[in-house]
N, C-alpha and C positions, 0 to 999 in steps of 0.2 A: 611824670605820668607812669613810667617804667620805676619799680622799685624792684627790680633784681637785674644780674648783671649777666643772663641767660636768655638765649633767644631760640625760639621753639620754631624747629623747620619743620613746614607742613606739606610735603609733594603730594599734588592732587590732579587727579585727571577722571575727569567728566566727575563730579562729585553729588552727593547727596545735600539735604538741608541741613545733615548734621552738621555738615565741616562751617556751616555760619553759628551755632552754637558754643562748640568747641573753641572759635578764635574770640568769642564773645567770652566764656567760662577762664581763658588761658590771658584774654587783655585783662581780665576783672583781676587775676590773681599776681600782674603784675611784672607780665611776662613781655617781650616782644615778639611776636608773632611773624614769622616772615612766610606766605603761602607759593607754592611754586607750582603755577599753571602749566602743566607737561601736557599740552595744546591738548585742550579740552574742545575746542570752537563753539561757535556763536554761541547755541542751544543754552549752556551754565555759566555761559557770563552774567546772568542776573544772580546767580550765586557767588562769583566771586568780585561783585559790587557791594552786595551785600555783606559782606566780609571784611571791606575795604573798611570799614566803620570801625573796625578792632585789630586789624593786622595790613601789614605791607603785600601786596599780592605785585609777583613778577612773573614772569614765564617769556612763552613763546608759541608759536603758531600753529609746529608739526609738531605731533606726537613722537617722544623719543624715548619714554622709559622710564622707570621710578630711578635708576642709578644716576641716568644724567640730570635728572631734577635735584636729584639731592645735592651734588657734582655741581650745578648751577646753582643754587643756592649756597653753598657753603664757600665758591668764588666771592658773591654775593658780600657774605659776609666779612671776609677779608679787607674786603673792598669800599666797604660801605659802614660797617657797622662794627666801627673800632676799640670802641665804649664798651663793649662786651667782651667777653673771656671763654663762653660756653655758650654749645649750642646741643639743644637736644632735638633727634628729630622723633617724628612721631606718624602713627597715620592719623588721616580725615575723617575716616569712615564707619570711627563709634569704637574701635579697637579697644584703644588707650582710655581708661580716664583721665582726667585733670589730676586726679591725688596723685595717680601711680607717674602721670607727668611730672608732677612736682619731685616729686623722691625720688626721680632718676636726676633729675638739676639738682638737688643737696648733695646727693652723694656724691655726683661728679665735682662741685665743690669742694665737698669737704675734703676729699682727699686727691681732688686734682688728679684723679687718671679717668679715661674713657668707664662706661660704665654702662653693661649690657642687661638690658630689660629679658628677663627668662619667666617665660608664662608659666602659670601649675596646671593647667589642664586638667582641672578638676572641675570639667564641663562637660558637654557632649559636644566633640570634634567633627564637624565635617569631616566626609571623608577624602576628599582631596586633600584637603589640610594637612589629614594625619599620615596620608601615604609619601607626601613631601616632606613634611615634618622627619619623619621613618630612614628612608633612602638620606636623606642630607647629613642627618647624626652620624648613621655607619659611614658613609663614605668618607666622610669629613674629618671622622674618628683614627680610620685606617690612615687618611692622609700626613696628616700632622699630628698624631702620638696628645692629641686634645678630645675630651670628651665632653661635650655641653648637653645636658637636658634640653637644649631648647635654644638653636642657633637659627632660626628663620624670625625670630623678631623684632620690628622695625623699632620701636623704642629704645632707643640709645643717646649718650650724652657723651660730649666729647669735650676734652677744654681745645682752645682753638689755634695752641701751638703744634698739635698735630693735622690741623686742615689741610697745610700745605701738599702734604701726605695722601693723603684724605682727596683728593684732586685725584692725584697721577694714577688714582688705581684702577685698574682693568674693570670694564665694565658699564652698562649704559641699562640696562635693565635690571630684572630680580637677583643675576647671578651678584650684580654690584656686591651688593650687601653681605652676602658670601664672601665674596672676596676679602673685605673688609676685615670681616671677624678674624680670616684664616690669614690676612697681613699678621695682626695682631699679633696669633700666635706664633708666627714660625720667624717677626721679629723681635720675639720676647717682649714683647712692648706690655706695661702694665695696663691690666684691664680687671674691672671688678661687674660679677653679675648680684642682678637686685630681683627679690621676687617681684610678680605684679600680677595683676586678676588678668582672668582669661576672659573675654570677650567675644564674643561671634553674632553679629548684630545680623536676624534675619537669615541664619545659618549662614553667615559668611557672603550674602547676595552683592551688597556692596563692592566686594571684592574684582578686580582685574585679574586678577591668577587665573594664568590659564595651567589646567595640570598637565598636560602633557606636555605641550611645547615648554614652559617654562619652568617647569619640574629638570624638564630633556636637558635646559642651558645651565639650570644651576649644578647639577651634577655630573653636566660636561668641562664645566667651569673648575670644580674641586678637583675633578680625575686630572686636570691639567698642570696642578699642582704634584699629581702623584706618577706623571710620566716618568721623574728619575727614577723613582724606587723602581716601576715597571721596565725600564730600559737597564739598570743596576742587574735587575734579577736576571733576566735572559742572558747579559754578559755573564753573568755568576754559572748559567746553566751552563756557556760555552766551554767557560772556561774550567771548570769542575769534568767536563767529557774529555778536552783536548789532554790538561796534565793525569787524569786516569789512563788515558789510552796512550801517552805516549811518555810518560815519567813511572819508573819503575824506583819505589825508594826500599827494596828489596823489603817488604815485611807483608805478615800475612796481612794484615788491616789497611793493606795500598790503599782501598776506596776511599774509608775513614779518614786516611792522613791527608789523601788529594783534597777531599771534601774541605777538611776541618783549615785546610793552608788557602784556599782558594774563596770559603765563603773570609775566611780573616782578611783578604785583599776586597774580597766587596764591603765589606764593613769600615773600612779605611776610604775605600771608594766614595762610599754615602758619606761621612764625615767633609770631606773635601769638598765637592760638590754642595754639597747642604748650605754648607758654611760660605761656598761664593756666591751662589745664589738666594740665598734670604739672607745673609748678611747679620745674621742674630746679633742681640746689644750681651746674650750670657751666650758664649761657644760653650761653655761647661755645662750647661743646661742641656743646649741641646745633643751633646755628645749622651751626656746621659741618658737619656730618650731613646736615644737611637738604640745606644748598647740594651740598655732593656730591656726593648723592646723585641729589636732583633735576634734577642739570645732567646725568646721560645721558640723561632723561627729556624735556629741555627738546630739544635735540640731536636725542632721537628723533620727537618731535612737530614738532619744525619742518620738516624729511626728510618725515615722514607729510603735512603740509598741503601742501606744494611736489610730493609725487608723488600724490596720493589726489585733491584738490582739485583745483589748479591742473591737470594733465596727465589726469588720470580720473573728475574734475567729479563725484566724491564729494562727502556734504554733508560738515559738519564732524562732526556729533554720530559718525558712520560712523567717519569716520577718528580720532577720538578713543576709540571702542572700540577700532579696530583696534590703534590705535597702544599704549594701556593693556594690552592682552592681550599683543602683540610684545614690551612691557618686562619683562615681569616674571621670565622667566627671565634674559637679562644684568643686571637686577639682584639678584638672587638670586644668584648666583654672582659679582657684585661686592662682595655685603655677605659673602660666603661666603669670600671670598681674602681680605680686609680681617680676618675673624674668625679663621681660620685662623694666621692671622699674630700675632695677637694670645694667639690660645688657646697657641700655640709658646711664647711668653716666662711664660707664669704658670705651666704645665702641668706640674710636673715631681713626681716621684716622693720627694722630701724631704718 
């Protein structure tokens, strides 16, 4: 009955009549269908009965989250559904088409790595959408030295030797998916993104996102990846105060030389760190990254001490705010032309 060797996870909670189309449209083309009721109750059980006629429907009773549904499902598949090698998930709710379904399963295929659905938004966005959309890119940007067009899209395919993985990661709600992407990057792990149409069915009504709360978790969620750098810098501030005020290396540019020896220790700092905790598959990759990245940073801190300090007898800790706030948009739009360029060479409509 199944003539391909991918299975399309559907996590659905309280759903519309699309989602019995969709698993009708996706059994027709040959797919497995697996739907995961993340406790919808009684009310949309006639819908995912109705469903049952083209897809496996599993779940549970409480409400817990689009992460743990998907989390539950892709157990699911481990467990159940051995015959298969890939699994793409998707939403319910009219997002996705079947085409753009399909050519996230070929590609994942063909070239057997994970492979990230990026919308063109070449619609009229809700605006929650796009204020979530907005905030997720920078921060996400800032955090891991990665730049996506379009990192909030549930369309994605995975082959199923990473599931395992795919389980353990932090996460039970929207932030999940976040998470996910930003494992990816910061464990080097190969991943290809694929265009797909943009969709907003009923400006988005279908939708469960809530924008504040859940805007709140996914971007508390990113920053929590970015507490080293944030904890790296304040050690940076201390320690740039303590050897200027109390190491004397007899030259006029003491500031300079303290500066320039002390961010070189935080730079070695992030390397170390980085490297035990995300555990990258290239450490050369991300040593690069860092250096980089950090060297407009270095560049702009050393500018900020030599005009804030020295000329406007600001303390350091001051100009070390200063100078952390001034950065973060040219590096946001440095890791944004770097990504750009990047997104250009995989991007394409085959």
């Amino acid at each position: 009955m199944f003539s391909k060797d991918g299975v399309i996870l559907l996590p659905s909670y309280q759903p519309e009549e699309t989602l019995i189309n969709l698993s009708r449209g996706l059994s027709l083309e040959g797919f497995f269908v697996l739907i995961v009721d993340d406790g919808s109750g009684p009310k949309y059980q006639h819908i995912f009965e109705a469903c049952k006629k083209y897809a496996t429907v599993i779940g549970y009773g409480k409400n817990q989250g689009k992460g743990n549904a998907l989390k539950y499902g892709f157990k699911y598949c481990l467990d159940n559904l051995n015959d298969y090698h890939y699994v793409v998930t998707a939403d319910g709710d009219g997002q996705h088409r079947i085409d753009d379904i399909s050519r996230v399963y070929e590609r994942c295929k063909k070239q057997n790595v994970s492979v990230i659905g990026v919308r063109k938004f070449d619609v009229k966005v809700p605006i929650k959408s796009k204020i979530g959309n907005q905030l997720s890119k920078f921060n996400q940007s800032l955090v891991t030295n990665r730049y996506m067009h379009d990192n909030q899209c549930g369309l994605r395919g995975f082959p199923y030797t990473i599931l395992p993985d795919m389980i353990k990661i932090f996460g039970s709600r929207y932030e999940y998916e976040m998470n996910v992407l930003t494992f990816l990057q910061v464990k080097e792990l190969p991943f290809q993104c694929l265009r797909i149409q943009t969709i907003y069915e009923n400006n988005n009504s279908g939708s469960h996102f809530r924008p504040i709360a859940d805007t709140l978790r996914i971007q508390g969620s990113i920053l929590l990846y970015g507490l080293v750098n944030i904890l790296l810098f304040i050690a940076l501030a201390f320690a740039n105060f303590f050897v200027y005020k109390y190491v004397d290396f007899k030259l006029p540019i003491n500031l300079e030389v303290s500066t320039s020896l002390c961010f070189g220790g935080y730079l070695l700092a992030m390397l170390i760190i980085k490297s035990i905790i995300y555990r990258p598959k290239y450490l050369a990759k991300l040593a690069l990254r860092v250096v980089l990245y950090e060297l407009l940073r270095f560049i702009a801190i050393l500018v900020s001490v030599t005009l804030f300090v020295r000329v406007l007898s600001l303390n350091i800790f001051l100009t070390y705010l200063i100078c952390y706030v001034l950065t973060l948009l040219p590096r946001y739009y440095l890791v944004k032309g770097i990504g750009l360029v990047y997104e250009a060479n995989i991007n394409d409509e085959n």
